[in-house]
C-alpha positions, -999 to +999 in steps of 0.1 A: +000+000+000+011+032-008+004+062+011+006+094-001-003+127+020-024+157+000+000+180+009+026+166-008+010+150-039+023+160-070+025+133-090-006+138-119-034+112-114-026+092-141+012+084-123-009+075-095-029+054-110-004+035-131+006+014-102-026+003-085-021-033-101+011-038-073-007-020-046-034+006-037-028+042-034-038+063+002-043+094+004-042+115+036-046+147+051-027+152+082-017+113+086-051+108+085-069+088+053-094+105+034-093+087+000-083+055-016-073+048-051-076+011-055-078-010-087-119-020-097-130-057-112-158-065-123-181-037-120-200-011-138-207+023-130-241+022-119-229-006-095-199+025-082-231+049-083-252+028-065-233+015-035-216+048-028-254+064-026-263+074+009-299+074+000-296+037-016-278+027+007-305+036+033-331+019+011-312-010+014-304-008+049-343-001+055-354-030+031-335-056+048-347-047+085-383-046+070-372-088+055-359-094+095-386-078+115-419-086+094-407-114+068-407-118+032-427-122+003-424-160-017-420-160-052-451-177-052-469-143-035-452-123-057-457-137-094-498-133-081-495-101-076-474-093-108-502-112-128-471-136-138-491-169-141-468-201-127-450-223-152-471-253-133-506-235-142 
């Protein structure tokens, strides 16, 4: 891992970024770290939009203490009311 404080950055982005195979970049602001540049697999942007979205992320969040505290819906439940008829009908 390489860390690198703000205040001493001046490398361009794309010197920083030409290393992040070997290791991922840190960058901090008075020792302490504030971002990371780290190398991405497999994803999209809407997956980078998406997960770093406070207000999806609460949806989420909310969603999944909804399935704990009050259960789920069966696929069964839902394909009724979808009007999706059942591939044994």
């Amino acid at each position: 891992m390489k860390i690198v404080e703000i205040s001493d950055a001046s490398a361009t982005l794309a010197e920083y970024t030409s290393d992040l195979s070997e290791e991922p970049v840190i960058i901090t602001s008075n020792g302490q770290p504030i971002a990371a540049l780290v190398t991405l697999e497999n994803v999209d942007l809407e997956t980078i939009s998406l997960s770093t979205n406070p207000k999806f992320i609460e949806l989420i969040q909310r969603s999944r203490q909804n399935r704990r505290t009050q259960g789920g819906i069966s696929s069964q439940e839902m394909r009724r009311r979808l009007g999706i008829k059942n591939s044994e009908e």
